[in-house]
N, C-alpha and C positions, 0 to 999 in steps of 0.2 A: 490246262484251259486258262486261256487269257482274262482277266475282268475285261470289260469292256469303260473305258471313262465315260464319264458324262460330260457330254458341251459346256461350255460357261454362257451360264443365261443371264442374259439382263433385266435388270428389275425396276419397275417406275414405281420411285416414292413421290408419294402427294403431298406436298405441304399442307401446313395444317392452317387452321380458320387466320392465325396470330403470324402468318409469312415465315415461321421456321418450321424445319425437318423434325418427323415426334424426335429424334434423337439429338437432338443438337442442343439439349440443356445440360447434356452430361458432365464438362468440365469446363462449365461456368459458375460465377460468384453468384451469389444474392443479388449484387447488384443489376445483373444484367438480366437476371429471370421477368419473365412478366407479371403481371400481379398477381394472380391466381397461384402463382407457385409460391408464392410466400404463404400460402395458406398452411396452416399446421396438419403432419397427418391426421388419419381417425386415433383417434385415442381408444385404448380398451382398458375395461376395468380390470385389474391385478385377482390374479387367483390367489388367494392368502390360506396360506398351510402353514405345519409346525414349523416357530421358530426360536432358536436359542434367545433370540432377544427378549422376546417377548415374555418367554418360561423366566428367564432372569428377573424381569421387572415383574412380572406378578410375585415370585417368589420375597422380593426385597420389600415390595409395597405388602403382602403379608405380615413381613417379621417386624417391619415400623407400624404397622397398625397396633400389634400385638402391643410392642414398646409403648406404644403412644396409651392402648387401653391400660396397662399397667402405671403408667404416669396420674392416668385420670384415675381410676380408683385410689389410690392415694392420697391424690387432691381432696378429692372430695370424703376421705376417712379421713383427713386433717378440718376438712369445716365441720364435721360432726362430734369430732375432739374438742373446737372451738363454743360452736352453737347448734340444737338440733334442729333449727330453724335455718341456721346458713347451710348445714348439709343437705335438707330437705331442698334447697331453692338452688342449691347446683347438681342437686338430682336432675330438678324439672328441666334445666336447662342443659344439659346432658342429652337430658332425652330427648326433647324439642332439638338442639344440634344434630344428633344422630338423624332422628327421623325425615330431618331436610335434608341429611346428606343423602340415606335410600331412596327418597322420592328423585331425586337428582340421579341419582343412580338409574334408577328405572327409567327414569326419562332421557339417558342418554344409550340405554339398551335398544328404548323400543325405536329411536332415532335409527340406531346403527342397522337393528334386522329391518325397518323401513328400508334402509337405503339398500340392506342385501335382498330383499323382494322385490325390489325394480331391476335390480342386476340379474337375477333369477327368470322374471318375465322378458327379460332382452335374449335369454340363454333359450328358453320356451319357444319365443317367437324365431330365432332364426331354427327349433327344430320342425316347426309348423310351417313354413314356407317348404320345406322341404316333401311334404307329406301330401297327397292329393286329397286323404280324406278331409274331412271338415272337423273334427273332432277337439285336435290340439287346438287350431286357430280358433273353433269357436270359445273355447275355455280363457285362450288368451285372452280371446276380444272381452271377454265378461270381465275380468281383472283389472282393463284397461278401463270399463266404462266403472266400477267401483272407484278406480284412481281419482279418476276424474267428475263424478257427477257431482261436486260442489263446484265444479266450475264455471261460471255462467256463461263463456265462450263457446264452450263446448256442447252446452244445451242443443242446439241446432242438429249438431253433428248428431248428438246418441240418438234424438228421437230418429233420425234420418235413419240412424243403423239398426235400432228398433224395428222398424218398417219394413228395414231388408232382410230382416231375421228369415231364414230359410228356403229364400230365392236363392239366394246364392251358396253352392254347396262343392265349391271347391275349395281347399284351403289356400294356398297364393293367394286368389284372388281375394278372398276374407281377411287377409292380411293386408294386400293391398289397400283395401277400400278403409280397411280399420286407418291406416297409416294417414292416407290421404283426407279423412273425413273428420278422425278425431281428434292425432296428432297436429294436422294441418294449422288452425287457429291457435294453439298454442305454441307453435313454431314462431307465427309473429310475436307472437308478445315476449318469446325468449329473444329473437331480435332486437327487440323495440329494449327490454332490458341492457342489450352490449351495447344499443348504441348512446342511449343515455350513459350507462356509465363511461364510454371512450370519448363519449363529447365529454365528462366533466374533466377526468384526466386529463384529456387534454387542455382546456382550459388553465388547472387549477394548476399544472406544470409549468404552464405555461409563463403566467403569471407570479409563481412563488421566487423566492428570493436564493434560496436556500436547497442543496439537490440532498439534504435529509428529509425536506418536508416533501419532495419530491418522489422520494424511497417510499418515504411512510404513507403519502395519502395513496400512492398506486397497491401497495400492500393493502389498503383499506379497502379499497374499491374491490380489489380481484377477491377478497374474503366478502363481500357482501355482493360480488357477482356470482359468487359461485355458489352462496345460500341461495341466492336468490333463483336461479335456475333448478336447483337440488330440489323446493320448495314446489316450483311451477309445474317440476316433471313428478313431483310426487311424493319427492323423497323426506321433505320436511327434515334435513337433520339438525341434530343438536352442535354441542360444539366441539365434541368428538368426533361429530360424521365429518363438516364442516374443514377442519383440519385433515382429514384423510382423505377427503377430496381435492381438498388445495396441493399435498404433497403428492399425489398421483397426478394431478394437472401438470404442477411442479415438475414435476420427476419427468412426464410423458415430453412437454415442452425441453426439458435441456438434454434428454437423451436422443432427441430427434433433431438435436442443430436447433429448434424454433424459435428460442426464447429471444435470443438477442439479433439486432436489425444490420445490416451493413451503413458504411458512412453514409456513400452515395443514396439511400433509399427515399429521402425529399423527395428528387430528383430523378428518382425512378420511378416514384407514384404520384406525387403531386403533378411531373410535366416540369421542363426546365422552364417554361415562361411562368408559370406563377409560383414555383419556387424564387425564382430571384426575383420577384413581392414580394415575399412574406419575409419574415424577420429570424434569426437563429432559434431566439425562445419560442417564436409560433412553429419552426420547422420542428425544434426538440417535441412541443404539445402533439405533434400529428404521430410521431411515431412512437411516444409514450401511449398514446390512444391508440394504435394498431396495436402494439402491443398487448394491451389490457382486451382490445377485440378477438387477437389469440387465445387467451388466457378463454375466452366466454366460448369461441368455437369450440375448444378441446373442454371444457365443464358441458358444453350438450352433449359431446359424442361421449360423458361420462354419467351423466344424468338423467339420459333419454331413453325410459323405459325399451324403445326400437330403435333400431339401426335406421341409418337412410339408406334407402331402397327406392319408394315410387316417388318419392322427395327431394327436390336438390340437396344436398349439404349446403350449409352458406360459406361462402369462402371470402376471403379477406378486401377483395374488389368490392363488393357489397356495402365494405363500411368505408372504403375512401371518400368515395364521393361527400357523406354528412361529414365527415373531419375535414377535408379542403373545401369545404363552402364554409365552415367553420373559420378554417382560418386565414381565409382570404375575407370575410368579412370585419375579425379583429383586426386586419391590416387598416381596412378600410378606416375604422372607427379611432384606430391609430393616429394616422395623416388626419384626420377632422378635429381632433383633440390640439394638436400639434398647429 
């Protein structure tokens, strides 16, 4: 018995909204992508299991504690050898060191399980979307409005969800209205945070002399953009969380290509007429501030208790526009100086 072939069909692809084929960014550069593709992917947070590093480092920081308590009792049975009054007063302050360093301790614990309980209610909520009862999503949503009821933004949103409390008895949709209702107003203000900090970046690049203070103050800003959102979505870390978010932003941004910009990219976001305005240093501040507005996209999709779903994602188009009005106006103020 023969197969029988099949005819050769032809097929109509539609161009998409931006005049190419979906498939025709596949073996092009950065430079030639549109701006939406320079957007960095979704980041996810790292599942953390046993690791030899880690067992290593507790182990060592053990054995030098130990060394280090056996240093200080000696110390201080050499002031009581001395005077019982000098080993009495490096008692007290032994102990007053000690007790700063657990209250620090503690406070960099309940930082870290803070930030693993928003990672937990992100694991929660995408299993409550999946469930038509109402059950998970409503537990979720109570979590969320705990997160957030010192927020005065959001004030509006809970009494409104209050109000809905068991009209609505599906779960999606309880997720939904939570994301949109709650989430929503604090999505701006995590904006309104990238873009303050890529306008300063940008500026303060712009203007320095020196590409260490350039290093250094973009390193400043992405570790205080990324408390800063940590804090907004809930997580409040200390400077342990803080560091473990930066190195996962880190890590997520150069294992994906995102971190660094092609030459041409002025010129691919700015538009060839007012790139050739603006000046090298104002070009270098725009894409030093895209930059640091990746850095802030991939810290929400690491610090935002929900995924986006009834939400846009914000993508990197978003913060062109305030950086080239930015620096086409220090052009401006350039030539008037001049």
């Amino acid at each position: 018995m023969t197969k029988q072939q099949r005819k050769p069909v032809a097929f109509d692809v539609e161009e998409g909204d931006d005049g190419l084929l979906p498939f025709e960014f596949a073996d092009q550069g950065d430079e030639n992508l549109p701006i939406e593709a320079l957007t960095p992917p979704v980041a996810e947070p790292k599942r953390r299991g046993f690791s030899f590093g880690r067992l290593a480092l507790g182990a060592f920081g053990l054995l030098f504690s130990l060394a280090f308590a056996l240093w200080l009792d000696g110390l201080i049975a050499g002031f009581f050898a001395r005077s019982v009054w000098l080993g009495w007063l490096a008692t007290a302050l032994t102990a007053i060191g000690v007790g700063s360093l657990l209250g620090l301790a503690v406070r960099e614990i309940r930082a870290l399980m803070r930030l693993d309980a928003v990672h937990a209610i992100r694991e929660e909520a995408e299993e409550a979307r999946l469930e038509k009862r109402p059950k998970k999503a409503r537990a979720v949503q109570a979590k969320l409005m705990r997160i957030f009821s010192n927020r005065p933004e959001t004030a509006r949103a809970r009494r409104a969800l209050k109000e809905l409390d068991g009209e609505v008895i599906d779960g999606p949709h309880i997720m939904e209205l939570t994301e949109t209702q709650l989430l929503g107003p604090v999505d701006q203000e995590a904006r309104r945070l990238i873009v303050n900090a890529s306008k300063r970046v940008s500026v303060v690049t712009a203007l320095s002399p020196r590409a260490l203070i350039d290093i250094g103050y973009v390193l400043f800003e992405a570790m205080r953009l990324i408390r800063g959102l940590a804090t907004l979505y809930g997580g409040r870390p200390g400077t342990l969380g803080a560091i473990r978010l930066a190195r996962d932003v880190v890590g997520h941004l150069a294992v994906t290509g995102s971190l660094a910009l092609g030459d041409g990219v002025v010129q691919q976001l700015m538009g060839q007429g007012l790139a050739s305005k603006v000046s090298a240093r104002l070009g270098e501040g725009v894409v030093n501030g895209l930059m640091t507005a990746r850095i802030g996209i991939a810290a929400m999709d690491l610090c935002r208790p929900l995924a986006f779903h009834s939400l846009k994602r914000p993508g990197i188009g978003e913060f062109v526009g305030d950086l080239t009005r930015q620096a086409a106006g220090g052009k401006k103020q350039d030539k008037t100086r001049n």
